[in-house]
N, CA, C and O of each residue as an XYZ file, in Angstrom:
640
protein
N      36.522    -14.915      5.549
C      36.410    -14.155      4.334
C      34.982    -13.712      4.019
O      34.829    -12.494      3.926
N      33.913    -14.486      3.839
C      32.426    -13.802      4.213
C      32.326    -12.587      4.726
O      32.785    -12.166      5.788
N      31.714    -12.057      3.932
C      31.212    -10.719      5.047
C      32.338    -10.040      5.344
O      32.122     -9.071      6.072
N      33.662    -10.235      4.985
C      34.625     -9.390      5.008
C      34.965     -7.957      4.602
O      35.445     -8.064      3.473
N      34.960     -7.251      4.795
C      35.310     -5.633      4.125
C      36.279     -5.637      3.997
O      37.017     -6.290      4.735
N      36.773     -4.808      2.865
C      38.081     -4.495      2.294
C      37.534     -3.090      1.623
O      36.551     -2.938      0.897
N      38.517     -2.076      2.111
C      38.224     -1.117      1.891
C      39.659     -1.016      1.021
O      40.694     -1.590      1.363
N      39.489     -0.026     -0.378
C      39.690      0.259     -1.430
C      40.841      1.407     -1.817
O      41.011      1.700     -3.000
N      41.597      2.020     -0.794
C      41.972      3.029     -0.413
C      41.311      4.231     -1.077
O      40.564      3.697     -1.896
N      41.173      5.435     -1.182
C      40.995      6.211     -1.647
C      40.901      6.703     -3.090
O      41.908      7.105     -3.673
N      39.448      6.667     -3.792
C      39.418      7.547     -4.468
C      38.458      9.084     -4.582
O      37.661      9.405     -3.700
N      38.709      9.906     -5.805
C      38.482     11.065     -5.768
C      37.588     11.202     -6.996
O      37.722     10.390     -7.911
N      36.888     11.959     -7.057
C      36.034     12.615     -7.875
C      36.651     13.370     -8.712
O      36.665     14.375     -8.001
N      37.315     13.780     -9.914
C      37.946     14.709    -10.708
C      36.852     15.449    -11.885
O      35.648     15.225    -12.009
N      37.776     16.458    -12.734
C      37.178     17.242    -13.736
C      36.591     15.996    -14.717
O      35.454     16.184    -15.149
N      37.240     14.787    -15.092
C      37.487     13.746    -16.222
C      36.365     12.944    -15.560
O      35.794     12.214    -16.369
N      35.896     12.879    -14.322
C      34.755     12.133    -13.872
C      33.353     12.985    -13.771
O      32.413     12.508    -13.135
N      33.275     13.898    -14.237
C      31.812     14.493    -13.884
C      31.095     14.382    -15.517
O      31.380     14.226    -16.704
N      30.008     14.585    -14.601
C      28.703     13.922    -15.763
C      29.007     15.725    -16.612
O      29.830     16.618    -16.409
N      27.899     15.557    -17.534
C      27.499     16.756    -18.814
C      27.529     17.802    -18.225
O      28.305     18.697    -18.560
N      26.478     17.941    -16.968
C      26.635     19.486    -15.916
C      27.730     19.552    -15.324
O      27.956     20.556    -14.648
N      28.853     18.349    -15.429
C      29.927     19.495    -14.419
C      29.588     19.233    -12.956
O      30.500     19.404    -12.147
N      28.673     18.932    -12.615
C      28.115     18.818    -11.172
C      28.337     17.858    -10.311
O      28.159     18.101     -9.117
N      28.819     16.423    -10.778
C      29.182     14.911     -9.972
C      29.532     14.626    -11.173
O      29.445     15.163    -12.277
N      30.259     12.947    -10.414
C      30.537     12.197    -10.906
C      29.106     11.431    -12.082
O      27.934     11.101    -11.901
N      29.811     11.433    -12.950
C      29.044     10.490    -13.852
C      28.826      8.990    -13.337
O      29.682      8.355    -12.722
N      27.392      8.459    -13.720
C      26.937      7.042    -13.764
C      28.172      5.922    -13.972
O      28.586      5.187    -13.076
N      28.623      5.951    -15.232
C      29.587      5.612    -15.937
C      30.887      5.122    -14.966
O      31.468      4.049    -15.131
N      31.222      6.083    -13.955
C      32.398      6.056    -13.573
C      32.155      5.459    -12.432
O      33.158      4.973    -11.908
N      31.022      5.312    -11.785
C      31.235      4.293    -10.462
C      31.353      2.848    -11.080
O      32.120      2.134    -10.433
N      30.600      2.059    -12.516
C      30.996      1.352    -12.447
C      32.060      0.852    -13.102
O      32.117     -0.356    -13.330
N      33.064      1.718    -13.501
C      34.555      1.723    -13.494
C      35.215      1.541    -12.330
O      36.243      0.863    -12.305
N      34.743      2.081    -11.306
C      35.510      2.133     -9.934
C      35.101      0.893     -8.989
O      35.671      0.683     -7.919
N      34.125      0.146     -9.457
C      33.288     -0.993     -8.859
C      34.166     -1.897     -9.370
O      34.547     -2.728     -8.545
N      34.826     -2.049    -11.008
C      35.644     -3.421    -11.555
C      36.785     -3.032    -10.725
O      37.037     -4.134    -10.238
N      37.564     -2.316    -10.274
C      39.069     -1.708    -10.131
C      38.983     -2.287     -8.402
O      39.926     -2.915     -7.920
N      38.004     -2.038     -7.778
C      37.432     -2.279     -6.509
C      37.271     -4.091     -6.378
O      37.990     -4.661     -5.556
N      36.611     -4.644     -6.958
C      36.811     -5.986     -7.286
C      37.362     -7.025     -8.098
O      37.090     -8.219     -8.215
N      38.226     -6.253     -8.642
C      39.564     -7.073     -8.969
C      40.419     -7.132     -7.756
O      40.804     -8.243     -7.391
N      40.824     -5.893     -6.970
C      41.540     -5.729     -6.123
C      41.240     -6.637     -4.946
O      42.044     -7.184     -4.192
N      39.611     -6.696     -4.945
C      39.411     -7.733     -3.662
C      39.697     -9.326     -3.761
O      40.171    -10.098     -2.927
N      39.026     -9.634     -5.686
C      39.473    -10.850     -5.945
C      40.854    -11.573     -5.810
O      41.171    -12.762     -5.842
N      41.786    -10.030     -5.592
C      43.447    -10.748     -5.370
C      43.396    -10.471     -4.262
O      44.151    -11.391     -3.946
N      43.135     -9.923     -3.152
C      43.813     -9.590     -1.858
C      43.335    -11.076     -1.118
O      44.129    -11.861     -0.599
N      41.774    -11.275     -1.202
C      41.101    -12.359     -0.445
C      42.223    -13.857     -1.317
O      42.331    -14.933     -0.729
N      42.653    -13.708     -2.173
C      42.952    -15.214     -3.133
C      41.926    -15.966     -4.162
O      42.115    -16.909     -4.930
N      40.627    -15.086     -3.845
C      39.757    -15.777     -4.719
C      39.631    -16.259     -6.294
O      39.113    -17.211     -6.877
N      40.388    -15.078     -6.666
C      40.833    -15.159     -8.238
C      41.794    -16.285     -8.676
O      41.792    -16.774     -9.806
N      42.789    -16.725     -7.455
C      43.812    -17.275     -8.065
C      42.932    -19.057     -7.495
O      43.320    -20.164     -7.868
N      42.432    -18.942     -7.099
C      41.448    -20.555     -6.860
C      40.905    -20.773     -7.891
O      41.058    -21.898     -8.366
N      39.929    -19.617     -8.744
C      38.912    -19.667     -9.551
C      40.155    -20.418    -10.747
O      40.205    -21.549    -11.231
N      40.886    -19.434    -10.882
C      42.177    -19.730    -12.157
C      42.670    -20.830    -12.065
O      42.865    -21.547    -13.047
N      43.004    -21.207    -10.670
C      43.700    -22.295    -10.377
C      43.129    -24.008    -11.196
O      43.629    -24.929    -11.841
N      41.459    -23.496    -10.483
C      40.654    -24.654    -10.750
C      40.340    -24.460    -12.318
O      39.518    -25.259    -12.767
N      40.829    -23.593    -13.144
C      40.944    -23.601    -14.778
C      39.380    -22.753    -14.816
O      38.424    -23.016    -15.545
N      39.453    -22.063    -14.157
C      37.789    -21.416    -14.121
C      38.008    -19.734    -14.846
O      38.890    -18.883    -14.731
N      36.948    -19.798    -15.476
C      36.966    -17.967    -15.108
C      35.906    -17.510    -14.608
O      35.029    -18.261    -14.181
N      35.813    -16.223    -14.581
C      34.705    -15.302    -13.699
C      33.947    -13.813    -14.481
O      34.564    -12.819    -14.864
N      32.598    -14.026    -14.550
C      32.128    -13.080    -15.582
C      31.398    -11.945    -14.669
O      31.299    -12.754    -13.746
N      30.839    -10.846    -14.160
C      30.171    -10.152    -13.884
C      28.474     -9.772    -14.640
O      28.109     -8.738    -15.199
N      27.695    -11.077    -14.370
C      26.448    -11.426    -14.508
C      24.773    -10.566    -14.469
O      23.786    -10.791    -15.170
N      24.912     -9.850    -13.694
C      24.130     -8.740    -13.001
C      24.531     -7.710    -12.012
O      25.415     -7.773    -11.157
N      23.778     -6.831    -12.273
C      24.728     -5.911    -11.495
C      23.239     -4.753    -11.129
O      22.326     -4.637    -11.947
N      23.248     -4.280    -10.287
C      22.381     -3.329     -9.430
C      22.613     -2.149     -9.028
O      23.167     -2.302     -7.939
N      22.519     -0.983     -9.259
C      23.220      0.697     -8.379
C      22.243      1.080     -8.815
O      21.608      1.150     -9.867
N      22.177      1.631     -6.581
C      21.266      2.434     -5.981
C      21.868      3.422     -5.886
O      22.813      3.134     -5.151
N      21.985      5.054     -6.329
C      22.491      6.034     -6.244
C      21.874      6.666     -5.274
O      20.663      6.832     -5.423
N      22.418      7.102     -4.233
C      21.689      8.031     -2.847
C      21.652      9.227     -3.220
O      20.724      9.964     -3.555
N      23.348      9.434     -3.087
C      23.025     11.531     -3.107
C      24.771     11.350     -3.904
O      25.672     10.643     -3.453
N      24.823     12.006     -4.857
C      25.603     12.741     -5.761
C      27.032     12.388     -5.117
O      27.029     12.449     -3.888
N      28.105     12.074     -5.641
C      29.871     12.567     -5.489
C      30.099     13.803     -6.585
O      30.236     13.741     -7.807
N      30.090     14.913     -5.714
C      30.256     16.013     -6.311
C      31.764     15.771     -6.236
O      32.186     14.793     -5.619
N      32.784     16.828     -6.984
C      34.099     17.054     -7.360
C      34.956     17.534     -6.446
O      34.736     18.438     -5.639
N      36.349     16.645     -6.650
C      36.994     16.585     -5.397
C      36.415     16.403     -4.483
O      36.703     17.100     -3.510
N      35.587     15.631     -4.381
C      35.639     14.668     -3.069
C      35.783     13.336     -2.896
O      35.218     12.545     -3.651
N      36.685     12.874     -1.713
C      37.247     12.050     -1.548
C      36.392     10.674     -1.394
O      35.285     11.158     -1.157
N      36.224      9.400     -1.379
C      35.472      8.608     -1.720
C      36.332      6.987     -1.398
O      37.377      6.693     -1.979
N      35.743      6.201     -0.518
C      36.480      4.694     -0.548
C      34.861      3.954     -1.415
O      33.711      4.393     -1.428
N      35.391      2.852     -1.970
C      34.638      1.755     -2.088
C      34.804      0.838     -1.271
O      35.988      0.577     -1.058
N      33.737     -0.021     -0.486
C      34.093     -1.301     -0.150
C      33.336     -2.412     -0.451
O      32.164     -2.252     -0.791
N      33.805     -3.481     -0.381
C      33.589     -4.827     -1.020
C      33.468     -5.673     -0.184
O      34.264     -5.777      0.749
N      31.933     -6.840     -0.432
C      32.306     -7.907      0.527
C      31.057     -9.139      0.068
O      29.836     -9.161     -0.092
N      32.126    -10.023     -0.013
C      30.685    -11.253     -0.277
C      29.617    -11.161      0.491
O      29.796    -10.805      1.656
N      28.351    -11.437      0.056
C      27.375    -11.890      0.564
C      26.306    -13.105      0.513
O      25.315    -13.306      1.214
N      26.838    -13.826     -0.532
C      26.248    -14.761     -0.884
C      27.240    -15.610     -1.979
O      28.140    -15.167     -2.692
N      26.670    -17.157     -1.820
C      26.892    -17.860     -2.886
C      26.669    -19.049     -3.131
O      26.578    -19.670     -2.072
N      26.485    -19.916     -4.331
C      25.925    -20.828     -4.627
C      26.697    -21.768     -5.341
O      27.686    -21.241     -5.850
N      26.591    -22.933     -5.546
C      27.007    -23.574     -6.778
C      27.854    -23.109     -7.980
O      28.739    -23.755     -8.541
N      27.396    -21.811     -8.285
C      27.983    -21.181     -9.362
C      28.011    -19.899     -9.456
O      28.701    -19.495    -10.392
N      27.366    -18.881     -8.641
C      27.497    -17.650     -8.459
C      28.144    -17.217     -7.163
O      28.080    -17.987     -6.205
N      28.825    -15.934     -7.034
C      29.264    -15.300     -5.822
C      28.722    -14.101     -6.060
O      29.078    -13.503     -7.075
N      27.683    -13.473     -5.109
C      27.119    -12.443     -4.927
C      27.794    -11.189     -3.603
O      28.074    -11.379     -2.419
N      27.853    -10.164     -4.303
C      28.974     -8.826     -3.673
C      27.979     -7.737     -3.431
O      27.032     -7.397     -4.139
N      28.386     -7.263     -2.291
C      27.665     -5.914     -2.200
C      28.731     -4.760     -2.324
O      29.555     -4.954     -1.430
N      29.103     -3.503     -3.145
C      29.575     -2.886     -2.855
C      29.287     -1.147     -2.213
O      28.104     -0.828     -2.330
N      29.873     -0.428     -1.800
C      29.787      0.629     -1.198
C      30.662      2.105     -1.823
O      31.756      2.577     -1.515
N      30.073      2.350     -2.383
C      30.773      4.385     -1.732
C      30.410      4.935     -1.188
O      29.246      5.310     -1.330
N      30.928      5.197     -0.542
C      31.098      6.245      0.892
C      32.160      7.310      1.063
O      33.384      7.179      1.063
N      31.185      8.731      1.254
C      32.108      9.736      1.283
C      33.222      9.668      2.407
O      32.762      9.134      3.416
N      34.694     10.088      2.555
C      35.204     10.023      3.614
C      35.011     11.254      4.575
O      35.487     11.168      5.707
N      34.221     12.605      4.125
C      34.121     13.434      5.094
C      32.911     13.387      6.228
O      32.846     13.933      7.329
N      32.065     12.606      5.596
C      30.680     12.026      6.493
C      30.367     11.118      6.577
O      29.474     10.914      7.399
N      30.970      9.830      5.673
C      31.099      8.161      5.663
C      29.568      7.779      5.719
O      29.058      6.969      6.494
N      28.807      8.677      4.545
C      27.421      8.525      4.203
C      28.252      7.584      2.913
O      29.375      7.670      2.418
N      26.783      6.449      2.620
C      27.130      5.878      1.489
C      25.902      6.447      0.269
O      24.673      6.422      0.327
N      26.534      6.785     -0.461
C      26.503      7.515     -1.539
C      25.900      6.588     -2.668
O      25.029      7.012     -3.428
N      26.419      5.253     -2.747
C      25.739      4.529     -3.388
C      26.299      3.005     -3.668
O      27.459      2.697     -3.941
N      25.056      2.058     -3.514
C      25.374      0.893     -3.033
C      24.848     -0.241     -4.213
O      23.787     -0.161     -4.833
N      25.736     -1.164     -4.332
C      25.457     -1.861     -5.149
C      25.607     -3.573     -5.134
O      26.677     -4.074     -4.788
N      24.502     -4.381     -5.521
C      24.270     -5.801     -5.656
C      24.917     -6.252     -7.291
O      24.775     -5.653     -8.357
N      25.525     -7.301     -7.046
C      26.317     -7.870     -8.151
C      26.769     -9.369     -8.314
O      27.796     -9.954     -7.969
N      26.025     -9.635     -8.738
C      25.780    -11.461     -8.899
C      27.345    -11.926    -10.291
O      27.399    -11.482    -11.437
N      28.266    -12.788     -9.703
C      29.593    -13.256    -10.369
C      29.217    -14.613    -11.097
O      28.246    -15.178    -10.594
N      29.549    -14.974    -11.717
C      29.219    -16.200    -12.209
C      31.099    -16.979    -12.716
O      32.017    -16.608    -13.446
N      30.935    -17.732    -12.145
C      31.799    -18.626    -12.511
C      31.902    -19.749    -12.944
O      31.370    -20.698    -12.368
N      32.754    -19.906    -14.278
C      32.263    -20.720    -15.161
C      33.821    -22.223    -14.571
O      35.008    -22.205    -14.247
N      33.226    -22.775    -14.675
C      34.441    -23.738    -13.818
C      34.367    -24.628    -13.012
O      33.534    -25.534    -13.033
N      35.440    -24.430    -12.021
C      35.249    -25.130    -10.772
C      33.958    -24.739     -9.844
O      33.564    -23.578     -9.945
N      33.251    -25.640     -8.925
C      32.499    -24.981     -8.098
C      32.793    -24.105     -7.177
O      33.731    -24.317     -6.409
N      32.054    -23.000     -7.107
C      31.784    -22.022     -6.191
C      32.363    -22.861     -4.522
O      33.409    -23.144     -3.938
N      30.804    -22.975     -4.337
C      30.894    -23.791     -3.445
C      32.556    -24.620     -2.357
O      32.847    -24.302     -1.204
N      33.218    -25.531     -3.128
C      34.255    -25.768     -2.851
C      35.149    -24.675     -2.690
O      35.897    -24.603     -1.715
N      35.095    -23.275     -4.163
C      36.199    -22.462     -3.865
C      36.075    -22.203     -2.590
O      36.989    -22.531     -1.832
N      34.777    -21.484     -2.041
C      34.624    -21.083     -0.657
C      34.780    -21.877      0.422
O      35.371    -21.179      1.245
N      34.586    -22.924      0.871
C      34.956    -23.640      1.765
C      36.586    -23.715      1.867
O      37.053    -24.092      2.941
N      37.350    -23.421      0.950
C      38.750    -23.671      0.590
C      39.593    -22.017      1.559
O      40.617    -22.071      2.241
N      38.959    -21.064      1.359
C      39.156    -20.373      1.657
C      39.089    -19.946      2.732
O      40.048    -19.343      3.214
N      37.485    -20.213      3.684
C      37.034    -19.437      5.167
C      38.221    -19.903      6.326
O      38.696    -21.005      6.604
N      38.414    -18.805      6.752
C      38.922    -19.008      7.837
C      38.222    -19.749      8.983
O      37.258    -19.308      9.608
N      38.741    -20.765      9.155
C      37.878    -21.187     10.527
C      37.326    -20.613     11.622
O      36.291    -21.069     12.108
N      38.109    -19.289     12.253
C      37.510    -18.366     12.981
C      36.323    -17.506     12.369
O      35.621    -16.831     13.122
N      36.154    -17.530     11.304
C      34.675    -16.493     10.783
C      33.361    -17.585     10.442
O      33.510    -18.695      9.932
N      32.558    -17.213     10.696
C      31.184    -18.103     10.341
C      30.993    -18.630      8.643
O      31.080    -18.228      7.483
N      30.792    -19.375      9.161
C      30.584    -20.122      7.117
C      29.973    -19.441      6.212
O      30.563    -19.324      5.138
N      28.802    -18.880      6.348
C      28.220    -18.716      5.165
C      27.227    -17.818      5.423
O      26.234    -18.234      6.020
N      27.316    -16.128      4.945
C      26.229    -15.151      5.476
C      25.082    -15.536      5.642
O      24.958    -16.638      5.107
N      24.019    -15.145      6.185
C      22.771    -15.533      5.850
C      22.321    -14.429      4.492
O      22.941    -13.371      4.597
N      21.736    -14.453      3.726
C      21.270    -13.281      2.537
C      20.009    -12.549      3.004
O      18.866    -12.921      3.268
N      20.587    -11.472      3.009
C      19.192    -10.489      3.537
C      17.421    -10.623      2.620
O      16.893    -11.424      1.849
N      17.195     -9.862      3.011
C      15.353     -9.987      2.367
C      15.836     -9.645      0.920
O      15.892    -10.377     -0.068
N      16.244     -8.030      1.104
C      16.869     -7.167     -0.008
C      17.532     -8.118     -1.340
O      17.458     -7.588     -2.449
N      18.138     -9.428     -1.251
C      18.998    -10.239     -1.744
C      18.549    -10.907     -2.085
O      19.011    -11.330     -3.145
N      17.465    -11.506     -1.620
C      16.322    -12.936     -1.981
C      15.719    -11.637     -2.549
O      16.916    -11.515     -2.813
N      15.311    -10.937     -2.841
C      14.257    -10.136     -3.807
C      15.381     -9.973     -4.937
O      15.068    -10.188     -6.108
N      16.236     -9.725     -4.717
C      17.125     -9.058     -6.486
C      17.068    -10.567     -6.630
O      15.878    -10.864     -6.732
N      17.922    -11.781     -6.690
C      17.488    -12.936     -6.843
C      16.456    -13.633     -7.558
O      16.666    -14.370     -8.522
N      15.007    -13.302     -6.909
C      13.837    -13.694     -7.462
C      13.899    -12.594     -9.019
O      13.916    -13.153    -10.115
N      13.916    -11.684     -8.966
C      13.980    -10.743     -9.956
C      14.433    -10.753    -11.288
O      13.991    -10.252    -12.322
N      15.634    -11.592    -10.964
C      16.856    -11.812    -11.863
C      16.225    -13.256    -12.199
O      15.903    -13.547    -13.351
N      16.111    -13.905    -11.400
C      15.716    -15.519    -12.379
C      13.979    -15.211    -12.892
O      13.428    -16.064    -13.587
N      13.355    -14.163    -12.550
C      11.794    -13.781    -13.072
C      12.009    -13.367    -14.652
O      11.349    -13.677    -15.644
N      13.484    -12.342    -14.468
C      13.641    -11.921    -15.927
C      14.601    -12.958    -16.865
O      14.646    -13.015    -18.094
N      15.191    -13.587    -16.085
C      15.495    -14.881    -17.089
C      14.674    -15.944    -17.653
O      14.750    -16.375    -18.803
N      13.811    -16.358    -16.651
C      12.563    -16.890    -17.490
C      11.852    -16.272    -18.250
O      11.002    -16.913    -18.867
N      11.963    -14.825    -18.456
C      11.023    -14.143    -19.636
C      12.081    -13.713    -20.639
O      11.791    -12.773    -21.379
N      13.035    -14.174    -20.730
C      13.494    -14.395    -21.784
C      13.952    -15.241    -22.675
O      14.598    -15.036    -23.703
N      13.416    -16.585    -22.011
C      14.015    -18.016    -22.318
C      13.014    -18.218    -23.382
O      11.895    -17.869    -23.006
N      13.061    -18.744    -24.793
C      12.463    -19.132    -25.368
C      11.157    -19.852    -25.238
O      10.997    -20.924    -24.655
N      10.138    -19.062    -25.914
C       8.918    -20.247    -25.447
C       8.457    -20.965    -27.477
O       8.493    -20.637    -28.662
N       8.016    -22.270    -26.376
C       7.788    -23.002    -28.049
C       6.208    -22.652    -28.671
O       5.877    -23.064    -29.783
């Protein structure tokens, strides 16, 4: 399950998704298409129903989008999804759009889960298939959003 892709089947760019100019998709709507994208993965993999199981829930903590180049209208578009990390209490996702006529990604995104509950940790071990490797290694890119995210949590933690 690590490092797994699950691709999203198909979506599209419409009139109801473009920004003020008319010209692409609005900001707004990828990360509409990012929850719809990882809910879907949280049930296909089983992860959701462990988290639930173990009386847990799951919040969407931080979140990151790098926009490349525009989803202009009517065009066709998959998301994909895939752990990349996790800890004690977070599961960290990278997701993807990618056009389907040139399978350029369009724009990519880091997203730190937090689960309040059972441990992480255990969920995942519960899950890997024995044939796939345990546990990604986290890229540079990942240890930097990381450091970033606990830099700006300490500057917001109360000082006495």
């Amino acid at each position: 399950m690590p490092g797994q892709l699950l691709k999203v089947g198909k979506g599209y760019c419409f009139t109801n998704d473009l920004d003020i100019m008319f010209l692409h998709m609005n900001n707004a709507r990828y990360v509409r298409e990012l929850d719809f994208a990882r809910f879907h993965f949280y049930d296909r993999t089983g992860l959701y129903k462990k988290i639930v199981d173990g009386k847990g829930t799951v919040v969407q903590s931080a979140c990151s989008i790098r926009y490349r180049r525009p989803i202009s209208i009517f065009t066709p578009f998959t998301v994909t999804t895939k752990i990349i990390d996790w800890d004690d209490r977070n599961i960290y996702i990278q997701q993807n759009f990618i056009t389907i006529s040139d399978n350029f990604i369009r724009a990519t995104v880091l997203s730190r889960q937090t689960v309040n509950g059972p441990n992480v940790q255990e969920i995942m071990e519960s899950l890997i298939d024995e044939d796939s490797p345990f546990k990604p290694n986290p890229s540079l890119e990942l240890k930097h959003w990381k450091a970033c995210l606990e830099e700006s949590s300490n500057s917001l933690k109360k000082k006495d």
